[in-house]
Structure formats: C-alpha cells, structure tokens
C-alpha positions as CSV (number, residue, x, y, z in Angstrom):
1,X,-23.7,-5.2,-13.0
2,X,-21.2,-7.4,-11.4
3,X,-17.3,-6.4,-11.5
4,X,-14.1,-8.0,-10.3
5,X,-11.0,-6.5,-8.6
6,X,-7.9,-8.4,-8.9
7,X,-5.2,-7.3,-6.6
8,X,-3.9,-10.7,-4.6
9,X,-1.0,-9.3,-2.5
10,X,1.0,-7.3,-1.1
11,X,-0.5,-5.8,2.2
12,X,0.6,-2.2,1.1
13,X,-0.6,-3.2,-2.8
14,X,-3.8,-3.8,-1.2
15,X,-4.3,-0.7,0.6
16,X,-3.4,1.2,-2.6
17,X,-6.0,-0.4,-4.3
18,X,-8.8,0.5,-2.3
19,X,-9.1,4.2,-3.5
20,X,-9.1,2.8,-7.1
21,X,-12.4,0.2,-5.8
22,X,-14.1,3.1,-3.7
23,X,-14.2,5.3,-7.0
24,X,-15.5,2.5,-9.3
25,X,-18.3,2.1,-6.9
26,X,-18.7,5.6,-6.7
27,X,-19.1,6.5,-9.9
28,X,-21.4,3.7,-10.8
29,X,-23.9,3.2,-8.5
30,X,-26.1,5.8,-8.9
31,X,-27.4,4.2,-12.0
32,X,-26.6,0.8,-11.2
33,X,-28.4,0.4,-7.8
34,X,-27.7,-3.3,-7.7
35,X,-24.0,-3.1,-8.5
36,X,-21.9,-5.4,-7.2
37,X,-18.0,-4.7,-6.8
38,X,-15.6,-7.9,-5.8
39,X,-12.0,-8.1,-5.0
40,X,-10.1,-11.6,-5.7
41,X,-7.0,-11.7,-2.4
42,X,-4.9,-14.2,-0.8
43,X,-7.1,-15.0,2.5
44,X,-4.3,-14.3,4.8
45,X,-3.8,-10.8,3.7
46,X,-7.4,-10.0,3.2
47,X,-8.1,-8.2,6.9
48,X,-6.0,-5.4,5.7
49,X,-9.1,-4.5,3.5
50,X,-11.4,-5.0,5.8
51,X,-11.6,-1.4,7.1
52,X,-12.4,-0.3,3.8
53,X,-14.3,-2.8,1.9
54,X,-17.5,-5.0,3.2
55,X,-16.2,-8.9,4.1
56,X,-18.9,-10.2,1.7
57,X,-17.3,-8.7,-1.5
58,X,-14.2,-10.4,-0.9
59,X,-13.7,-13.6,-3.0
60,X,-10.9,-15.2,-1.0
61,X,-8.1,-17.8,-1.9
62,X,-6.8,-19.7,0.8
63,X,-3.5,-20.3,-0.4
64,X,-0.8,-19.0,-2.8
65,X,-0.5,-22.3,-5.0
66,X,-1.4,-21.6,-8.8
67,X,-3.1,-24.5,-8.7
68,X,-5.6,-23.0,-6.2
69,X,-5.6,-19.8,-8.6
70,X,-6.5,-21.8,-11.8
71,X,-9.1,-24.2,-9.4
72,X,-11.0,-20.4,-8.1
73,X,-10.7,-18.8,-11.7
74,X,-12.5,-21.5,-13.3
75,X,-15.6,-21.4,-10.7
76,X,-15.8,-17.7,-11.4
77,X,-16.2,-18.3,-15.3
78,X,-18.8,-15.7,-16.4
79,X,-20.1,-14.9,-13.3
80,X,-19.1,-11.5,-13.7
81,X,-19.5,-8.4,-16.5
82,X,-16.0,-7.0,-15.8
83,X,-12.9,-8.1,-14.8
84,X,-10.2,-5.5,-13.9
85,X,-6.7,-6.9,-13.2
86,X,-5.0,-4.2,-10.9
87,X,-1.8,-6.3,-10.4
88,X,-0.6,-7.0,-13.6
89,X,0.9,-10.1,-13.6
90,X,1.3,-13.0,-15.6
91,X,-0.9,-15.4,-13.5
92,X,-3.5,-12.5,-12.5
93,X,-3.9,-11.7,-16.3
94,X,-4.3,-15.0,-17.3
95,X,-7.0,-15.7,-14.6
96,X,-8.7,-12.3,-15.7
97,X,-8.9,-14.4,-18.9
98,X,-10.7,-17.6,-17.6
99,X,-13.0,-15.2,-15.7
100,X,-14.3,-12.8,-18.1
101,X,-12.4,-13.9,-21.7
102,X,-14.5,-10.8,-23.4
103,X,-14.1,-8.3,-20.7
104,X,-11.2,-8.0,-19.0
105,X,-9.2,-5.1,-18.4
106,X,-5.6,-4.1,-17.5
107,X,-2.5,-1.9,-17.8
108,X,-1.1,-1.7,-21.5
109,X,2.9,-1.8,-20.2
110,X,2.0,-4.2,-16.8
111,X,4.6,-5.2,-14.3
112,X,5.1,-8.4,-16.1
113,X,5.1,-7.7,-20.0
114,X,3.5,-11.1,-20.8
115,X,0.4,-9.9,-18.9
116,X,-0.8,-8.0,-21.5
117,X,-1.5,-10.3,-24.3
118,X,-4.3,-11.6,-21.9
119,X,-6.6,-8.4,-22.1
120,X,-9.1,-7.3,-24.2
121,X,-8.5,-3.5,-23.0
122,X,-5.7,-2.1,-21.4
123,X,-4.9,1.7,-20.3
124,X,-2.0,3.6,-19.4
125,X,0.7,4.0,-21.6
126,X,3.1,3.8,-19.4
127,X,5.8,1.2,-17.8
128,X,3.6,0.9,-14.2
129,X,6.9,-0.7,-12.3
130,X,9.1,2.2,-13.7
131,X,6.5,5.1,-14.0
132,X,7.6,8.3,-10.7
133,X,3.2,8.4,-10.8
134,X,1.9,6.9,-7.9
135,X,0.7,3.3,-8.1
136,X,-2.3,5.0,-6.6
137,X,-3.1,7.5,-8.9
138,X,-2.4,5.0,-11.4
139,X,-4.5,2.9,-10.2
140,X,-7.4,5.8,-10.3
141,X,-6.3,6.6,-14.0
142,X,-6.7,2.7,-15.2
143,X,-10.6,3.2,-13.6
144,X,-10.9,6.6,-14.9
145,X,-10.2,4.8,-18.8
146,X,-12.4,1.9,-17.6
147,X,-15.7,4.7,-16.9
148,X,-14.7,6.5,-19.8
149,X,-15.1,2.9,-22.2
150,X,-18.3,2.0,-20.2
151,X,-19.6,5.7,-21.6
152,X,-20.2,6.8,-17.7
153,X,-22.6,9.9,-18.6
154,X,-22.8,11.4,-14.7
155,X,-20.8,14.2,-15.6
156,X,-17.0,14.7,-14.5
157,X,-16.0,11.7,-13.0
158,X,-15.0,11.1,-9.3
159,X,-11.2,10.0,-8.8
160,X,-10.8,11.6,-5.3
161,X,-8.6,9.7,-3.1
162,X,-10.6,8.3,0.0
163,X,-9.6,4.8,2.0
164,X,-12.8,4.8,3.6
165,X,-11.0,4.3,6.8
166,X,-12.9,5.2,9.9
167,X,-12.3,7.7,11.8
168,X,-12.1,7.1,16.3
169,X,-12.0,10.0,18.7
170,X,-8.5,10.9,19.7
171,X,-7.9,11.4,23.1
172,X,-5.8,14.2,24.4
173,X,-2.2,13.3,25.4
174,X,0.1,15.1,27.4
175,X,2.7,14.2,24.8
176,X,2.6,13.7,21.2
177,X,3.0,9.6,19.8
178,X,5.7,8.2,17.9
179,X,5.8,5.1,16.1
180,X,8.8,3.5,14.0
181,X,8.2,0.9,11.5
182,X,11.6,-1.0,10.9
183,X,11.0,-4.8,9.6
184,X,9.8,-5.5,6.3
185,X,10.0,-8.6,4.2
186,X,12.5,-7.4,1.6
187,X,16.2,-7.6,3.1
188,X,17.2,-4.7,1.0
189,X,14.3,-2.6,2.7
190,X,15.6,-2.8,5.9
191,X,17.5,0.4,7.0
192,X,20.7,-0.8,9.7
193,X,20.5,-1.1,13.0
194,X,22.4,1.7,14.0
195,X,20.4,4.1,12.4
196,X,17.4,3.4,14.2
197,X,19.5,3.5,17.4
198,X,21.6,7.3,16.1
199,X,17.7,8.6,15.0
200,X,16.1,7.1,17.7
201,X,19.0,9.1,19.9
202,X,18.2,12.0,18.8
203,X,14.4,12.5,19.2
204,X,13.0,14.4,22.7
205,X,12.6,11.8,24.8
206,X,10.1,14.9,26.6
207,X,7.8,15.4,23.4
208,X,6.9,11.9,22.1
209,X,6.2,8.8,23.8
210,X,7.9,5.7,21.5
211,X,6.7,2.7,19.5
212,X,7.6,0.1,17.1
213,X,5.2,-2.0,15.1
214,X,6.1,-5.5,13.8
215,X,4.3,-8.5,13.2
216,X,5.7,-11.5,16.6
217,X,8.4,-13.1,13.5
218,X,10.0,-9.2,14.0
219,X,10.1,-9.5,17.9
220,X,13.6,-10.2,18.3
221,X,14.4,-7.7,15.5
222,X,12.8,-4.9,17.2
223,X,14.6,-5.8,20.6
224,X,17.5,-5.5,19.4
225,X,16.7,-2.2,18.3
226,X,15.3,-1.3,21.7
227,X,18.2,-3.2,23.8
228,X,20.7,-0.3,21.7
229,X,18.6,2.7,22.8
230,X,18.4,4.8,26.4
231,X,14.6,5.8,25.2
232,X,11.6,3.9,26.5
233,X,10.1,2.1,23.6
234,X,6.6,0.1,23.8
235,X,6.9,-2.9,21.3
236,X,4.1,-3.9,19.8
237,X,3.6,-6.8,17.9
238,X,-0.5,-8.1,18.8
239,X,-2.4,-6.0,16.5
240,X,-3.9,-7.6,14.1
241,X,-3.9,-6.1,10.6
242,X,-7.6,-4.5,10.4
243,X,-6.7,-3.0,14.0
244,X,-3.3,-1.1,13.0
245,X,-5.5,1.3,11.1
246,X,-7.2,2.9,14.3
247,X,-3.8,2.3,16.4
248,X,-1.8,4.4,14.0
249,X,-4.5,7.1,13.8
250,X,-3.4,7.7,17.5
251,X,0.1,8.6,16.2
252,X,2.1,12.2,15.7
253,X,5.1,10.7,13.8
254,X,5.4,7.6,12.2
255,X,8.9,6.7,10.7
256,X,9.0,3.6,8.8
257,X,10.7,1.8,5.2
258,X,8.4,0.7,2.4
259,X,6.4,-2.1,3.7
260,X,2.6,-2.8,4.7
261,X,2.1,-1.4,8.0
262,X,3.5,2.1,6.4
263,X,1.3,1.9,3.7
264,X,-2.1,1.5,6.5
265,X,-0.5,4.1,8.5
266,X,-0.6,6.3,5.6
267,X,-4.3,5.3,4.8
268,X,-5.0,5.9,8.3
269,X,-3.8,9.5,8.6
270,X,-4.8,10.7,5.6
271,X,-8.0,12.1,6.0
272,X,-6.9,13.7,9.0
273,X,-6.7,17.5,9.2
274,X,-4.1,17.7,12.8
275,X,-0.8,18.3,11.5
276,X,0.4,14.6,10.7
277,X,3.9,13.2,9.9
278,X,4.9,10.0,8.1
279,X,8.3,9.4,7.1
280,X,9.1,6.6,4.7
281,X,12.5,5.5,4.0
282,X,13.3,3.9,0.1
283,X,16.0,2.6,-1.1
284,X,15.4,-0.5,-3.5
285,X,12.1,1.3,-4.4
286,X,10.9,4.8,-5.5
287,X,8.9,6.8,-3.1
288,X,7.6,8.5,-5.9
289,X,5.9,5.6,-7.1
290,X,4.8,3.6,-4.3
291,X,5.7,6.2,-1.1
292,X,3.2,6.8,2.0
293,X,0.8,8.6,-0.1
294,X,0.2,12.2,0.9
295,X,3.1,12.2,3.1
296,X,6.7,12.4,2.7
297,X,9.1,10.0,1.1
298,X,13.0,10.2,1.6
299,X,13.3,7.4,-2.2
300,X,17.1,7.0,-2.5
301,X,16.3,7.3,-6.2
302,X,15.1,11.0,-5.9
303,X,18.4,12.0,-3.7
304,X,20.7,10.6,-6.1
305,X,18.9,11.0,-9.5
306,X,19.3,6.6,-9.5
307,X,16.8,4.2,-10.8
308,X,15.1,2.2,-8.2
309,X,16.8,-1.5,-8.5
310,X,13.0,-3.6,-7.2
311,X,16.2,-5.7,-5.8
312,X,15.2,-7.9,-2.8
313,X,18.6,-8.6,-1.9
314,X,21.4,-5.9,-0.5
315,X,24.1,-7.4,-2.5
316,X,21.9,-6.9,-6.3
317,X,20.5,-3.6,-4.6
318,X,24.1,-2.3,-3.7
319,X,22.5,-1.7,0.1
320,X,20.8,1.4,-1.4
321,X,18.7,2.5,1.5
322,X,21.5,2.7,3.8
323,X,22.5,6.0,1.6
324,X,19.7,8.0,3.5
325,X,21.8,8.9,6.8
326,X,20.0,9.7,10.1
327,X,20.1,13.3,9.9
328,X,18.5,13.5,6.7
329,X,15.3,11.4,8.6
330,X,15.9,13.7,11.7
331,X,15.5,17.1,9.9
332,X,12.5,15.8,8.0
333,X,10.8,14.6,11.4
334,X,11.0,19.2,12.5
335,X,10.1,19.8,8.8
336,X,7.9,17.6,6.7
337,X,4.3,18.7,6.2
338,X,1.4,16.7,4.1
339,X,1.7,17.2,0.6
C-alpha cells in the first residue's frame, strides 16, 4: 500500500502534521508490512520533518511556483493508492486530484471552500480555519475517518499524539534555561517591543539563563530587543531547523508568538515528564486551534470572547496581540502547567 501526505508549508503546519502521519503508519503496518507512507513539502521547509519522518519518504518540491506543483503532480499520477490532502487548499486539492483522481481524501469544510469539490471523500464536519479543536487533533480525526473507510479491523484505533522526536540527555544546570521566541513572518504576530523588554525586566535574572531564537533575517530584530534590556541574553540565530528540536529540549521556559520555531519547541517538550513551560502569545490567531500543543496558550480570542481575524496585517487585525499585557505573560511564566 502506498499513501500520500499533503501538507506543503508552513514550518509549524508541518510539525502538526506529523502526529496525524505517525498514526497512519501506526495503525497500518502491522498488516501491511510493505506500506509505504509519503509526504509532498516545499524543499526548503522540509528539515523541520526530518526529526520525525525518514528523508526517503519525503517527495520534495524545490520551489513554490504552481507551475512546479502541476509539473510534480503529474509525475506522481497513479503511483499511489491514497492520497490524503491535510492542507486543504485550492491547489493542494486539485493536485490530490491529478495524483489519485479515485482516491483522494480531505476535510469536508477545508480552509479554502473550493478545495472540496476536488475529493472523493472528505471528513470532519466542521469549518477547519474557524473550528477552537486543535489543527492537530483534527488532523488525527481526518485519519481516524480515513482507517475507519479502509475497514481497519486491529481493534480500537491508535490516535495518541507522538512527534517521534528524539529524546538527548539533559545535563544538569545550575540554573534553569529560558528561551523567547519573538519574530515571526506575520506582522500582526509580532508582540511590541516593549513588551519583551517590561517581561524580559521582570524575570530573575538568578533563576534562568536567557535566549532568543530567530532565523539571521531576525538578527537585527532581536538586538534591538536585547540593546533595551539590563539581562544577559545569548542570541541565537545558527541552528538549523532539524537542530532546534534538541536545542529547545534543553529549555525550562520558552515564551514565544505563533510561529514555527514555537510549534518545534512544543514538539520537542512534549514527551517530556520534568515540569515544562511554553508560553504562546495569539493575537491574529486562536490558540485554541493552532496553540503550542500541550502547553499553554494566552489566544487574544479566548480573553476577550473575539474571533480570531487570520489578518496578516496590524491595521486589518486591529494590532490584536498587543491586547495581552506583560503581566498577564509574567503570571503565567510562575503558574502554567502542561495541560
């Protein structure tokens, strides 16, 4: 049996697709010993799977230009039995189409609504983009109705959430690690400047030594955010995406808005039984959807009983995530537990 994964972009859309990919496998190999599970993703972003998933099952594109899509869809025609379209949109529908024109499977309301006149099954009755579920645990549900139609008889099915990250020996430290996470692509996601520097203020200098993540476009972003503080902060901007997964399982605290680096952090520390903190900040989006799963979410939506905009902009967004203040993220950083 030969099955394709279609989940292109983004870095933290990836990572939430993995536990949906591990379960499939899961669930299926025991009586199909020669299964064989692909994932279709944009070749630049495709290291932050590479913790999880083998190198060999990824079918890579080496650029975003449709043209390259249509080019890779049409060399994949009938080569596989499945094709399950995690993104729902309209150009990952449609390719799902070329691929497998008999057999392709989606989300019933998908992100874009033209997506879904291109499967032959879908699942979920529910708006993904507006649904509070987790993308994640939608994700698992979509697979869940995907075993369930291929009549998987091996008893109650396996949806546990695993990243397949693996796990390095942590070193004791004389003090605990703290990382902040504040650049993201979105301009709405960004939380302002000076509240990292009144947060950043107000953390024990004594308890945690201090980092900020960022990819070497965010360098002059995160200095500035440095240049404001008294703390000692280590910038670090060198890791490469497969390697932020063991650097942020050598972290107490991460703090961070809704992008990738969050989203591996999250991955990262889940499995982990010390006592943990991430911290995500969400204005533009929910937390509830698409927070640091397991971990806790401060979603501008929640606070104020709004509806997340998906607004890339501050001026269509209203500047949302600047509603969560400094203390709020303070108190959470003495009080939040996993979930």
């Amino acid at each position: 049996m030969k099955i394709l994964i279609i989940k292109l972009s983004s870095i933290g859309d990836l990572v939430h697709g993995i536990p949906a990919y591990l379960a499939l496998k899961r669930n299926l190999i025991k009586e199909n010993p020669n299964l064989q599970i692909d994932w279709l993703v944009y070749e630049s972003l495709a290291p932050s799977l590479f913790q999880s998933i083998k190198k060999e099952n990824l079918v890579i594109l080496q650029n975003r230009k449709f043209t390259t899509l249509i080019r890779k869809a049409s060399e994949l025609k009938n080569q596989y039995d499945y094709v399950i379209d995690l993104q729902g949109l309209f150009k990952t529908a449609l390719i799902s189409k070329i691929i497998a024109p008999n057999s392709n499977y989606g989300f019933k309301l998908p992100r874009e609504d033209w997506a879904r006149y291109f499967y032959k099954k879908s699942f979920c009755d529910y708006k993904s983009i507006e649904s509070k579920k987790h993308v994640i645990d939608q994700n698992l549900e979509l697979i869940g109705s995907f075993l369930n139609e291929l009549n998987c008889n091996q008893g109650e099915l396996d949806l546990s959430i695993d990243f397949g990250v693996s796990m390095q020996e942590s070193k004791k430290k004389e003090k605990k690690q703290c990382c902040f996470i504040p650049a993201t692509t979105w301009e709405s996601k960004h939380w302002a400047l000076e509240n990292w520097v009144h947060l950043i203020q107000g953390l024990d200098e004594n308890q945690y030594n201090f980092f900020m993540t960022g990819s070497p476009q965010n360098q002059d972003y995160l200095e500035q955010i440095r240049s404001s503080v008294s703390k000692k902060i280590q910038i670090v901007t060198d890791k490469k995406l497969e390697d932020l997964f063991h650097f942020y399982q050598g972290m107490d605290l991460v703090i961070g808005v809704d992008t990738g680096p969050l989203h591996i952090a999250a991955a990262s520390l889940f499995s982990q039984k010390k006592d943990k903190k991430i911290i995500g900040l969400y204005g533009p989006s929910s937390g509830s959807r698409s927070g640091p799963y397991g971990f806790k979410a401060i979603s501008v939506d929640k606070l104020y009983g709004l509806k997340a905009s998906n607004k890339k902009t501050k001026l269509k967004d209203h500047n949302s995530i600047n509603k969560i203040s400094p203390d709020m993220v303070y108190q959470q950083t003495r009080a939040c537990r996993r979930t």
